[in-house]
C-alpha positions as semicolon CSV with decimal commas, in nm:
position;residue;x (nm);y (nm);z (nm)
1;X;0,000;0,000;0,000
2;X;0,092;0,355;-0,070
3;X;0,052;0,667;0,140
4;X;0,125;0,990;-0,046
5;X;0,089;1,380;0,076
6;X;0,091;1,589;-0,181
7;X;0,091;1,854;0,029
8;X;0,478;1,741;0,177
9;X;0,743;1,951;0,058
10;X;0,900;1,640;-0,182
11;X;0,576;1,745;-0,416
12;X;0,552;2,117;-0,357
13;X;0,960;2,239;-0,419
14;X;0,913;2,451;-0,705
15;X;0,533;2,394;-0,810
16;X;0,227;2,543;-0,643
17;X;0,060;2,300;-0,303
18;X;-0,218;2,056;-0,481
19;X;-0,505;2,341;-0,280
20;X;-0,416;2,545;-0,574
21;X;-0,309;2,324;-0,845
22;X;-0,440;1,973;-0,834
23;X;-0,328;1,805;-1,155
24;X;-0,043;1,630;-0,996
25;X;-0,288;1,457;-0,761
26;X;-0,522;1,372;-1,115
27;X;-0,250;1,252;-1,289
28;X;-0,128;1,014;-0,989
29;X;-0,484;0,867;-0,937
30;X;-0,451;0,756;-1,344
31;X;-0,116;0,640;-1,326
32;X;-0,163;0,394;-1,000
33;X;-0,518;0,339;-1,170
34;X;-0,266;0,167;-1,462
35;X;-0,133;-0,048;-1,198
36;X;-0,240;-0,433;-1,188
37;X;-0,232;-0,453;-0,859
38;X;-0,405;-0,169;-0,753
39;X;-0,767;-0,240;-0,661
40;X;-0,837;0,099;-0,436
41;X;-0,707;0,473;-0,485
42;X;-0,830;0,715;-0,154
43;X;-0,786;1,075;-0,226
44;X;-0,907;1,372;-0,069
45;X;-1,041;1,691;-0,234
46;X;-0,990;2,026;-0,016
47;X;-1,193;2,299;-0,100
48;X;-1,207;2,682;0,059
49;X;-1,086;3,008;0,023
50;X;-0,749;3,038;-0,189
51;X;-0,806;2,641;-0,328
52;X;-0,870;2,598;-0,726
53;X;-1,169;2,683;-0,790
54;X;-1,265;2,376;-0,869
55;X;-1,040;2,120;-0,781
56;X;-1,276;1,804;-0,824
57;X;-1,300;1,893;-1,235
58;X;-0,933;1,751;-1,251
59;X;-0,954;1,425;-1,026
60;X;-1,335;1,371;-1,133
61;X;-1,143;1,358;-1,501
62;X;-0,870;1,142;-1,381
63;X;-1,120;0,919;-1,179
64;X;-1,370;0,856;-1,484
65;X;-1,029;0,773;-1,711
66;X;-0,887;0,572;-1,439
67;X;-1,192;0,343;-1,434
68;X;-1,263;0,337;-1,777
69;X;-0,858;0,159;-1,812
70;X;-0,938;-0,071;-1,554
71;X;-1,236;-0,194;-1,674
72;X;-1,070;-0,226;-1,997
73;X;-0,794;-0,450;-1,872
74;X;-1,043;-0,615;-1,705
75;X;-1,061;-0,521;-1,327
76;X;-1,228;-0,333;-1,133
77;X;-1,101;0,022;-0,910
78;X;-1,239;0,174;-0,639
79;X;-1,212;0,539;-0,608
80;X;-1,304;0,655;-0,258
81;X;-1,273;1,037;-0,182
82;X;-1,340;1,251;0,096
83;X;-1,400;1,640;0,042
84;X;-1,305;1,845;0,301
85;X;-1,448;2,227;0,295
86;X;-1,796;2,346;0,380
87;X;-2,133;2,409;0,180
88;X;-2,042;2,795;0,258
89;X;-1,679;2,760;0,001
90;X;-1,685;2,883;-0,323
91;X;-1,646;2,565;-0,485
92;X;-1,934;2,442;-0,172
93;X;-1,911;2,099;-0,050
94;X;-2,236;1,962;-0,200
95;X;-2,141;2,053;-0,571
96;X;-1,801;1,905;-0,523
97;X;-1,897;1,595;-0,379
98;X;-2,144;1,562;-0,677
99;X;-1,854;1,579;-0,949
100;X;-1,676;1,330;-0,774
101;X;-1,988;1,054;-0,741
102;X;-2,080;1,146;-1,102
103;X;-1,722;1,007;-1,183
104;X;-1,825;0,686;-1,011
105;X;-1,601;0,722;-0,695
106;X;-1,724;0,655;-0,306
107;X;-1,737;1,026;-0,165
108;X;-1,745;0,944;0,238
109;X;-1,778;1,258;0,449
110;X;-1,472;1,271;0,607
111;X;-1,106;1,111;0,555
112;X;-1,137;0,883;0,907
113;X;-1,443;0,733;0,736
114;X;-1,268;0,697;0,407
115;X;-0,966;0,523;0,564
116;X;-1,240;0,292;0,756
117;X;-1,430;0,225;0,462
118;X;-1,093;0,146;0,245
119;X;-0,904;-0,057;0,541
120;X;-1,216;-0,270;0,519
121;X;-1,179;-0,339;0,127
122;X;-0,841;-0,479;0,212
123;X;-0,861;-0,656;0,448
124;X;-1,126;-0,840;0,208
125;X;-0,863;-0,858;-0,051
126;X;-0,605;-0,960;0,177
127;X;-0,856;-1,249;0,307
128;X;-0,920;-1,374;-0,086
129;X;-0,598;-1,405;-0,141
């Protein structure tokens, strides 16, 4: 399993924090999505005040394409997000979470529920085999 922050400094040296510029984040969920042996991609989606203004048009893009290649090659990805902001944000939380079910992924309301709902997909992996 992978953990990544694209927030940490490794991924924002010279290029703008993923709050402002989220196709870094996008183009990691298609990549992994690529991967054979990657059956779940968790993600988050900030939204507010001085975020893009609408950051889940990129990873809603990436998470549709991601899917679409899976399915292709024959297996299937889960794509669980959480959005964290408020219906009072620019981009507001309802409208944001939309794009990102549209795109087929599991929008949970908060990243603790998200990393529940995902540690229980693997641990049914893990117990198939």
């Amino acid at each position: 399993h992978t953990f990544l922050d694209f927030g940490d400094d490794a991924f924002t040296v010279g290029r703008p924090h993923p709050m402002i510029d989220p196709s870094l984040r996008a183009e990691r969920v298609i990549a992994d999505g690529k991967d054979h042996s990657c059956a779940v991609i968790m993600t988050d989606c900030v939204i507010g005040f001085g975020s893009h203004p609408n950051p889940a048009e990129d990873l809603a893009a990436a998470i549709r394409q991601a899917k679409a290649e899976a399915e292709q090659a024959g297996k299937h990805l889960c794509c669980v997000c959480a959005v964290c902001g408020t219906e009072g944000d620019p981009q507001s939380l309802s409208k944001t979470q939309q794009q990102l079910t549209e795109a087929g992924a599991v929008v949970l309301p908060s990243n603790a529920q998200a990393t529940r709902f995902v540690s229980r997909i693997l641990a049914n992996l893990e117990q198939e085999g």
